[in-house]
C-alpha positions as CSV (number, residue, x, y, z in Angstrom):
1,X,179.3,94.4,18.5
2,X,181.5,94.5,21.6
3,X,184.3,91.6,21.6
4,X,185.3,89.8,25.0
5,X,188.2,88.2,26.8
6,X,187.9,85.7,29.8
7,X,190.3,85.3,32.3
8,X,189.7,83.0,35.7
9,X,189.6,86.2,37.5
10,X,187.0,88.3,35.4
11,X,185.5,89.1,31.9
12,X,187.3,92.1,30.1
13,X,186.1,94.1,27.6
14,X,188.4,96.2,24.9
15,X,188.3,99.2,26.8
16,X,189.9,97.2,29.3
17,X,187.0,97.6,31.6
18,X,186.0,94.8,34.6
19,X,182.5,93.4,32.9
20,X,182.5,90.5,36.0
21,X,184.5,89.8,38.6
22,X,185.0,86.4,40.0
23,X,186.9,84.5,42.2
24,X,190.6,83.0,43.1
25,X,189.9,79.1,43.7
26,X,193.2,76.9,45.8
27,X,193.0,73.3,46.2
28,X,194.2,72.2,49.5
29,X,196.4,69.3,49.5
30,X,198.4,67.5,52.4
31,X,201.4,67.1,50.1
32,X,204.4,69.1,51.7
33,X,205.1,71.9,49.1
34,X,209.0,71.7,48.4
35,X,211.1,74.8,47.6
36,X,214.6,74.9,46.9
37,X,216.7,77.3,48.6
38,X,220.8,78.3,47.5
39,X,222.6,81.2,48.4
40,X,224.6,83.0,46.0
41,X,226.5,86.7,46.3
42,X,223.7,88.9,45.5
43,X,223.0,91.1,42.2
44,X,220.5,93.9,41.9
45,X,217.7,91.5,40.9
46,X,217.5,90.8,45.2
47,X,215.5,93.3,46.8
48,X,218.5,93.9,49.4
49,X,221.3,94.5,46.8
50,X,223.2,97.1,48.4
51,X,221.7,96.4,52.3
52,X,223.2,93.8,54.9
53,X,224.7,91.2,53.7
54,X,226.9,90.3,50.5
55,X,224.9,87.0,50.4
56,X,221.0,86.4,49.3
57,X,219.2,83.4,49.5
58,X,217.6,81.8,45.9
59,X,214.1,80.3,46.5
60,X,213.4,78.1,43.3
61,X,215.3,80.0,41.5
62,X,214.5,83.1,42.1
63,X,216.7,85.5,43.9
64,X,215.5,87.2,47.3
65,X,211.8,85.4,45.9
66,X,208.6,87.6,47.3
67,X,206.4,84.0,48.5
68,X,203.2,83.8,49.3
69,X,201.8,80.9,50.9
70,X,198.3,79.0,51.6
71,X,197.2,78.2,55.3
72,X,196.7,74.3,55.6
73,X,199.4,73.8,53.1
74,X,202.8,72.8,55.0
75,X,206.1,74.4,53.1
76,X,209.4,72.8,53.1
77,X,212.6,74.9,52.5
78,X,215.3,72.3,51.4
79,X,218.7,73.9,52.1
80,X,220.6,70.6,51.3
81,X,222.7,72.4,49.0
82,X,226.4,73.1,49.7
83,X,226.0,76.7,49.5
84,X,223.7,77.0,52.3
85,X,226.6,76.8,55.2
86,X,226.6,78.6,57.5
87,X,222.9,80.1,56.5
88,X,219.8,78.7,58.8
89,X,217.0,80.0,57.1
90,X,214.4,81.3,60.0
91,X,211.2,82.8,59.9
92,X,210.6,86.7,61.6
93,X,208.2,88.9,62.8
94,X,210.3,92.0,60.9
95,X,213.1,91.7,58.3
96,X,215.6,93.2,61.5
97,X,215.1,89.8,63.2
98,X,214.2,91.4,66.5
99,X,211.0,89.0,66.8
100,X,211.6,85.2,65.7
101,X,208.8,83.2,64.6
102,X,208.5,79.4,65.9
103,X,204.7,78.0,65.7
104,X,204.5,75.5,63.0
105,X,208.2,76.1,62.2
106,X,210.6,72.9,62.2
107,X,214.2,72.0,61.3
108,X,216.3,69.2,60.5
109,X,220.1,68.8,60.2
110,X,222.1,71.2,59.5
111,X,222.4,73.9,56.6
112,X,224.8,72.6,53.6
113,X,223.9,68.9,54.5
114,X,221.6,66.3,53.0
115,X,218.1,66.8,54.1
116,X,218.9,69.8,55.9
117,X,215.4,71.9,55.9
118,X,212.9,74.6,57.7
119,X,209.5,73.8,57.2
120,X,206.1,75.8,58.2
121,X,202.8,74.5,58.0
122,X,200.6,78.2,59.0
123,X,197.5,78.3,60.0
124,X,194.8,80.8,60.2
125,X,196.4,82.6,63.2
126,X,199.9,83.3,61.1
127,X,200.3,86.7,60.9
128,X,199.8,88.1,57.4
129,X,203.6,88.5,56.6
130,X,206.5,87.0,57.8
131,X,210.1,87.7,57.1
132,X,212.3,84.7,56.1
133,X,215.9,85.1,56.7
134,X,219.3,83.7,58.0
135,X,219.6,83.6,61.8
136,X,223.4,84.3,61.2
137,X,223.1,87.3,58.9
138,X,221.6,90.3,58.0
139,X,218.6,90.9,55.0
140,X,219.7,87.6,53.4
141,X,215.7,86.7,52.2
142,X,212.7,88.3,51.8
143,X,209.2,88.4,52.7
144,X,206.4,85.6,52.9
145,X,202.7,86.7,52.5
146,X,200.0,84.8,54.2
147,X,196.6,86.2,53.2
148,X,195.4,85.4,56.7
149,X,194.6,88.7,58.0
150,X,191.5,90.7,56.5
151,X,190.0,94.0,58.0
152,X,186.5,96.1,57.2
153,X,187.2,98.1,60.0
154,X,186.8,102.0,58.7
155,X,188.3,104.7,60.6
156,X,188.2,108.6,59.6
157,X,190.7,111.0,60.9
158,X,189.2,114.7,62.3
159,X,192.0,117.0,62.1
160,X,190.6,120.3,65.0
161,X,192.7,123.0,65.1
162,X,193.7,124.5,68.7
163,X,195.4,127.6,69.5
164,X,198.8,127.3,67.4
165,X,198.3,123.5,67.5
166,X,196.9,120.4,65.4
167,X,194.8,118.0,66.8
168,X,194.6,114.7,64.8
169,X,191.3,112.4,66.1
170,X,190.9,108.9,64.8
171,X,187.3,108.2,65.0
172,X,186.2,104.3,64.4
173,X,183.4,104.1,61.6
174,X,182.7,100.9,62.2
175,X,185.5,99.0,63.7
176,X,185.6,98.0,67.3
177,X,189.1,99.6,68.4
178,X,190.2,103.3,68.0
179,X,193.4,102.8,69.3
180,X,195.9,102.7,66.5
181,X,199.7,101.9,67.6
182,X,202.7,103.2,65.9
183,X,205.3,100.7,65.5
184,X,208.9,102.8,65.1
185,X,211.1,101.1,62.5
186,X,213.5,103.9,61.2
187,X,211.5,106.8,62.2
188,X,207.8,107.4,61.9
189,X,207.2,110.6,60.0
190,X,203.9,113.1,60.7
191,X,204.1,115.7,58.3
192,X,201.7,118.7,58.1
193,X,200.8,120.9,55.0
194,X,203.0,123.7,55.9
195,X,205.8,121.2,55.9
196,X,206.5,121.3,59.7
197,X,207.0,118.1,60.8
198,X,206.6,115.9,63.7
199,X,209.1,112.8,64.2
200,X,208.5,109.4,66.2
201,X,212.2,108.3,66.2
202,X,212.6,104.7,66.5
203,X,214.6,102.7,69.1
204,X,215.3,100.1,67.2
205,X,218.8,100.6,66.7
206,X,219.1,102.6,69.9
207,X,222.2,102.2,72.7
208,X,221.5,101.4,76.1
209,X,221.3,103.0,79.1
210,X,222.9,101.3,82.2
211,X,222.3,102.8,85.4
212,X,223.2,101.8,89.3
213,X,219.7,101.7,90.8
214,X,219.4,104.7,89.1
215,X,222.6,106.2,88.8
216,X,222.9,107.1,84.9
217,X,226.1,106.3,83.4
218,X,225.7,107.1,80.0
219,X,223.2,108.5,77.7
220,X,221.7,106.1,75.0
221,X,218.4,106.1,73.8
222,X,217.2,103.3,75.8
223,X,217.5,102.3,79.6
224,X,218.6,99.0,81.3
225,X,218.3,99.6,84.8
226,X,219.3,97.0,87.5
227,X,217.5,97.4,90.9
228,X,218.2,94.9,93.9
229,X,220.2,95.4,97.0
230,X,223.7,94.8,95.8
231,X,224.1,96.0,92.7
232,X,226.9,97.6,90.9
233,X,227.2,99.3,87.5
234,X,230.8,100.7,85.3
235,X,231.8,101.5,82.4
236,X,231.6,104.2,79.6
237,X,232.9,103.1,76.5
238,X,231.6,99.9,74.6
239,X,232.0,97.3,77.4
240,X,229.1,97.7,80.7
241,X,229.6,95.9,83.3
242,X,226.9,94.8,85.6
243,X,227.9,93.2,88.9
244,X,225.0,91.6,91.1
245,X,226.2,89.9,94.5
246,X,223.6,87.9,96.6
247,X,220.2,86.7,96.5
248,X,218.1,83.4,96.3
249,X,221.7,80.7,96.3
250,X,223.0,82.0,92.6
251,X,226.4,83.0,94.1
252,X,227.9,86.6,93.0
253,X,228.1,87.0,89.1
254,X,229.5,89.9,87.6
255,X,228.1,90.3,83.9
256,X,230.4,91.6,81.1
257,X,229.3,92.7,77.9
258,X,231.6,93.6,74.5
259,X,230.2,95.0,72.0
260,X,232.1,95.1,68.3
261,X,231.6,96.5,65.4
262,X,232.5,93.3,62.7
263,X,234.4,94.2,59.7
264,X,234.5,92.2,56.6
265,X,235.0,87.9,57.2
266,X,236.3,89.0,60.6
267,X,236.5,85.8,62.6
268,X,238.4,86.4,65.6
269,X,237.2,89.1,68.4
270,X,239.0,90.0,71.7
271,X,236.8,90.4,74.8
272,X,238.0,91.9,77.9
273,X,238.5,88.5,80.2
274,X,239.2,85.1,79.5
275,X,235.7,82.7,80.1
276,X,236.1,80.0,82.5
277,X,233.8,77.7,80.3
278,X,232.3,78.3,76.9
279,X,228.8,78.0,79.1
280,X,229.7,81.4,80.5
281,X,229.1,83.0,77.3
282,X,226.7,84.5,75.0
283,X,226.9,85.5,71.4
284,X,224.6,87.5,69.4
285,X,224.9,88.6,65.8
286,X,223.2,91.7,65.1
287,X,220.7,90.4,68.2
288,X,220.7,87.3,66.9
289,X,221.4,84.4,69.8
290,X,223.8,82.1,68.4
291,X,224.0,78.7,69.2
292,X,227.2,77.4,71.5
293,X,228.2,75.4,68.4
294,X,228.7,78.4,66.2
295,X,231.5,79.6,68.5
296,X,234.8,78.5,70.4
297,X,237.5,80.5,72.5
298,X,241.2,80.7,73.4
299,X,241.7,82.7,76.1
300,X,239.9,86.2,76.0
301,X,239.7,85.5,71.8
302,X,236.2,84.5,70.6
303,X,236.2,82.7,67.4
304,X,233.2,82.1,65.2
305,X,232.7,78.8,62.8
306,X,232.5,80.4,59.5
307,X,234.9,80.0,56.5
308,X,233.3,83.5,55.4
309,X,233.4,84.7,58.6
310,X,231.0,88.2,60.0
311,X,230.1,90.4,57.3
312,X,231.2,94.0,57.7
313,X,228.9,96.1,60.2
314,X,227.4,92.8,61.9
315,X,227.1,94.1,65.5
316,X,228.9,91.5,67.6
317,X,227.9,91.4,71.2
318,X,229.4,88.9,73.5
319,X,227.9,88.5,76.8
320,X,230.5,87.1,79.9
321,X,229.1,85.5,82.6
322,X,232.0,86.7,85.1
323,X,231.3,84.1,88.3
324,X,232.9,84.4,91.4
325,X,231.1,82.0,93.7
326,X,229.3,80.3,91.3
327,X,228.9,78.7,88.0
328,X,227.2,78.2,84.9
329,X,225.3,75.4,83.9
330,X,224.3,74.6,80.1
331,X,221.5,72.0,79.4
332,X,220.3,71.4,75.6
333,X,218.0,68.9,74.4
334,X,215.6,69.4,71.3
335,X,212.0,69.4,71.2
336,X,209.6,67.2,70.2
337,X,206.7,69.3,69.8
338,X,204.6,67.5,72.9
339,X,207.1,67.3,75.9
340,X,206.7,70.2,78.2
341,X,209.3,68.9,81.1
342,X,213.1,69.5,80.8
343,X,215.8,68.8,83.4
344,X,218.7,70.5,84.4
345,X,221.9,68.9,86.6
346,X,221.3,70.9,89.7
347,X,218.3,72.0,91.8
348,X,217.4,75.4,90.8
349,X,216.9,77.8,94.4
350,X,215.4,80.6,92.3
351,X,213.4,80.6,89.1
352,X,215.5,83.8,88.6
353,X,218.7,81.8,88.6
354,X,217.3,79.9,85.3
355,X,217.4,81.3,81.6
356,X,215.4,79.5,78.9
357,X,215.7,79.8,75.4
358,X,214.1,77.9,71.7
359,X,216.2,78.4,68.6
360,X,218.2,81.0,70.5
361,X,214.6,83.0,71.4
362,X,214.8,84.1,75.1
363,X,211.4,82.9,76.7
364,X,209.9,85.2,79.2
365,X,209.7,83.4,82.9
366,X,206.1,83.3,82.8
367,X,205.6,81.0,79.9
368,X,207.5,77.9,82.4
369,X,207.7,77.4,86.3
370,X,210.4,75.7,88.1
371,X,210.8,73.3,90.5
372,X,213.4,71.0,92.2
373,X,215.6,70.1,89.1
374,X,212.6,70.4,86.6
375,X,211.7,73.0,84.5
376,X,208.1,72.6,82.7
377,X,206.8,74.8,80.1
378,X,202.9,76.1,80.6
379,X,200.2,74.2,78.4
380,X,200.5,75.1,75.2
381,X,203.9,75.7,75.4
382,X,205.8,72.9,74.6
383,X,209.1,73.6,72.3
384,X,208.1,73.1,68.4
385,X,209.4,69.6,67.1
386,X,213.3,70.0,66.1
387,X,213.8,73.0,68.0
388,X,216.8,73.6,70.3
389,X,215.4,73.9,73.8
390,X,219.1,75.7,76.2
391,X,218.3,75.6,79.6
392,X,221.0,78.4,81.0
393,X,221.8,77.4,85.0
394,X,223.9,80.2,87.8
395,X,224.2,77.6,90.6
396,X,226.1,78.7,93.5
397,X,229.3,77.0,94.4
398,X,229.7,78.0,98.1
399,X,226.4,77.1,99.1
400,X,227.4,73.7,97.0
401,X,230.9,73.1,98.8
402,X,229.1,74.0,101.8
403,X,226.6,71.3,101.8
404,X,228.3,68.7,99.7
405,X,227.9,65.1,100.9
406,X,231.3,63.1,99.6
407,X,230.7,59.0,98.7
408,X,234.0,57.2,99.8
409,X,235.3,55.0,97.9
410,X,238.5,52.7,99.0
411,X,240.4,51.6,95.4
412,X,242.7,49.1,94.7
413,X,242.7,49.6,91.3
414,X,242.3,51.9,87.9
415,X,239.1,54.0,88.3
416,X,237.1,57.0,86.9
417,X,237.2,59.8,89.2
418,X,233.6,61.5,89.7
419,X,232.9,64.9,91.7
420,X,231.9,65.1,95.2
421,X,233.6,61.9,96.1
422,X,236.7,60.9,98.5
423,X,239.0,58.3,97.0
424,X,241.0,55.8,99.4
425,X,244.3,54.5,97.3
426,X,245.3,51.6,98.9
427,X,247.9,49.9,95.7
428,X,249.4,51.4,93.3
429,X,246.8,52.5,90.7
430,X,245.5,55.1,88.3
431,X,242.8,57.9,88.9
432,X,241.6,59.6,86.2
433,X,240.2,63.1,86.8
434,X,236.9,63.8,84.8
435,X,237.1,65.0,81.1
436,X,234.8,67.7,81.4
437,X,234.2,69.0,85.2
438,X,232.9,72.4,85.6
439,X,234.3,75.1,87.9
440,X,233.4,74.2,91.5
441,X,233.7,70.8,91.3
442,X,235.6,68.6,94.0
443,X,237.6,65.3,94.2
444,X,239.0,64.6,97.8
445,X,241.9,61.9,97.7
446,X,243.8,60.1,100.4
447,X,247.1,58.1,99.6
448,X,247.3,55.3,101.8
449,X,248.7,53.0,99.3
450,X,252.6,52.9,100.4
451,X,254.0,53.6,97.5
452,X,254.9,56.3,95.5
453,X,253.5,55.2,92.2
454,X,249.8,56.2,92.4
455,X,249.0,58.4,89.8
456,X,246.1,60.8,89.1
457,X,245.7,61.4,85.3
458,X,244.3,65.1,84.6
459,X,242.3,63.6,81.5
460,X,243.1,66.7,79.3
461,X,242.8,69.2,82.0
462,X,245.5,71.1,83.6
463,X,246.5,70.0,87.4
464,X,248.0,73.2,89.3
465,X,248.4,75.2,85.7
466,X,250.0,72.5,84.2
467,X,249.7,69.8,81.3
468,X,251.0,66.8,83.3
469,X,249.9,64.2,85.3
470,X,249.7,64.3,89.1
471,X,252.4,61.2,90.7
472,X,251.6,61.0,94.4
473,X,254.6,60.8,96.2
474,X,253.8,61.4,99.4
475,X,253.0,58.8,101.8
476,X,249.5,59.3,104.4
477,X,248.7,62.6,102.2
478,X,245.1,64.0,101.9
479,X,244.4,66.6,100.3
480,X,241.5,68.6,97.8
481,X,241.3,69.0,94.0
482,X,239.1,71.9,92.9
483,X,238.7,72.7,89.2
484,X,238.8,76.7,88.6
485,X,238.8,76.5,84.8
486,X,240.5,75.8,81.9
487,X,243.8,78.5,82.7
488,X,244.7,76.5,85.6
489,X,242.9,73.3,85.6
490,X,242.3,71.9,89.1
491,X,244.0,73.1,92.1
492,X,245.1,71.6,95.0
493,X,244.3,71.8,98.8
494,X,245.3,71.3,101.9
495,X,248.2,69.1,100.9
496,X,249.6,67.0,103.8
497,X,252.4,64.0,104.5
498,X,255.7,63.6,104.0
499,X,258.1,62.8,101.5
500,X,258.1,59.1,100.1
């Protein structure tokens, strides 16, 4: 007599031997699926002890958790808890981050608060396996398994050999495609029987090649390679600098980037010239965008928000938009998951002149067109609800002074100062300068109030490179007031009259 144990999946008898096999049955439900995330320092229970950084995320408990989730099921990662700071769990297309996932993904608050969370609801067209992990820092989570991908494509492999040479053929049994790609990650290894070897070396962690219209000038493994008519490339050592002068109204920007080498909680790092605006910049963390909030500077010093600070080897690049005759716009709203139409302060003269990014994701100019002061995303492509949609603006400042119309406005009495407008004093009264102008923008004042008491209050800005008020005490003067940035605040023009 033979003796028999059933499980759900099959019948097993005592040799341990598959009598039946059956079947794995889920019930779908619509009730969001809650999971608990923390972060603690990591032990060797996380699958990344020992790899990027110190920290690991907990997933109901379990350290650096292997998931796997249900399409039609929605997934809520709750990172109320204190210890997620600083930690914005994100979903990727490989555990180096280099491809962020966004469909079905939404946030909420932020990390460390109450009902702070990342959701995803997948579907059948979610890649089999996604990585989840901080957008801040390196190999913090693990992997999330969809079951969504299935494959009875057969291929065989002839192996022909030719002269001193191996030829390997992939021939397609019965699937469709006999094209296979090799995706590098560290290095792709082919390795024959006699132990010679053949090496696909990746480029993912590859430096760059920058070169003036051709012009090497270094050797990396990769190329970056500028072509227009006025373009101009130096550098050698960790900073490239990329000047491109002219075309389609964006003025002449010269683009700086720093690249460091973080070492452990390092907060602070010195770039090679101070930003006019915290809009000229951009931050990435190991390739990571980071958000403008995540960051502040003092002079040519770049500090990062984080009690804890970089973790060591975190590749810092910081990106300076260097303008000369023009300047850089910032516009941020958040998605809603149906609105495809976004707005930016200033018509845009080029599509080129515009950069567009969700969640700190770069989106490639032919997923939106622009027009006028509108920039509207294809169908299909509106931003996922709760994302952060940045709509990066060069707009040239000559062409600007050049064409700008000033309103007049004759005051008598205390008023708020706004760009592109000429301002008649005619009592004694206070004009205050706006609290947050951007380079290039223009105030035109006469005095004709007869008196010397008039004052024009800098409003936190700096007025010729200095921290005080500006008392007008000349009488019949007219003159200009251009802010240049925050080193020396607005500057004056063409000041005229005589002495009160």
């Amino acid at each position: 007599m033979s003796i028999k144990f059933k499980s759900k999946l099959s019948e097993i008898d005592v040799d341990g031997k598959i009598v039946q096999s059956k079947h794995r049955v889920i019930k779908h439900t619509d009730t969001v699926q809650d999971l608990v995330v923390t972060v603690i320092t990591k032990t060797a229970a996380h699958p990344e002890f020992g790899n990027g950084s110190s920290s690991g995320f907990v997933i109901d408990g379990v350290e650096g958790a292997y998931l796997e989730f249900t399409p039609g099921i929605t997934y809520k990662f709750d990172q109320s808890d204190s210890s997620n700071a600083n930690h914005p769990l994100r979903f990727y297309e490989d555990s180096a981050k280099a491809t962020a996932y966004t469909t079905g993904v939404t946030t909420s608050g932020t990390p460390g608060s109450a009902g702070a969370y990342t959701q995803i609801a997948p579907t059948t067209s979610t890649p089999a396996v996604l990585f989840y992990q901080c957008s801040a820092h390196s190999l913090m989570g693990s992997y999330v398994k969809f079951g969504t991908v299935t494959s009875t494509d057969t291929y065989s492999i002839n192996v022909a050999q030719d002269g001193g040479n191996v030829d390997l053929n992939l021939d397609a049994a019965s699937g469709t495609d006999s094209t296979v790609q090799l995706t590098a990650g560290s290095n792709i290894t082919l390795t024959r029987n006699d132990a010679n070897q053949v090496t696909i070396a990746s480029t993912a962690s590859g430096g760059v090649t920058v070169q003036e219209e051709g012009s090497s000038l270094s050797t990396e493994a990769t190329t970056l390679n500028f072509v227009g008519d006025s373009v101009t490339a130096s550098g050698t050592g960790a900073t490239k600098t990329i000047t491109i002068t002219g075309g389609s109204g964006a003025g002449t920007v010269t683009i700086e980037k720093n690249t460091i080498t973080a070492t452990a909680s390092q907060v602070n790092f010195t770039i090679d010239s101070e930003p006019a605006s915290v809009n000229n910049l951009q931050v990435y963390l190991d390739g990571v965008y980071q958000a403008k909030s995540n960051y502040t500077f003092s002079g040519n010093t770049i500090s990062i928000n984080s009690p804890t600070g970089v973790d060591a080897g975190v590749k810092v690049e910081i990106i300076h938009l260097k303008v000369v005759d023009a300047r850089v716009e910032l516009n941020s709203y958040t998605g809603d998951g149906s609105d495809r139409t976004f707005s930016t302060q200033s018509n845009i003269n080029n599509k080129n002149n515009v950069q567009v990014y969700i969640d700190g994701v770069y989106q490639s100019k032919d997923t939106y067109d622009a027009s006028g002061t509108i920039v509207t995303f294809n169908t299909g492509n509106a931003p996922p609800n709760g994302t952060t949609v940045e709509l990066l603006h060069i707009v040239s400042t000559s062409s600007e002074n050049e064409l700008a119309n000033y309103n007049v406005s004759v005051i008598s009495a205390n008023t708020n100062a706004q760009k592109d407008y000429l301002y008649v004093l005619t009592a004694t009264c206070t004009l205050t300068l706006p609290s947050a102008p951007s380079v290039g923008d223009s105030i035109k004042i006469s005095n004709r109030s007869g008196v010397a008491t008039a004052t024009v209050a800098r409003n936190g800005k700096k007025i010729m490179g200095a921290a005080e008020d500006l008392t007008l005490d000349k009488l019949n003067s007219g003159f200009e007031m251009i802010f240049s940035g925050d080193a020396q605040g607005w500057i004056l023009i063409g000041v005229e009259g005589v002495e009160a």
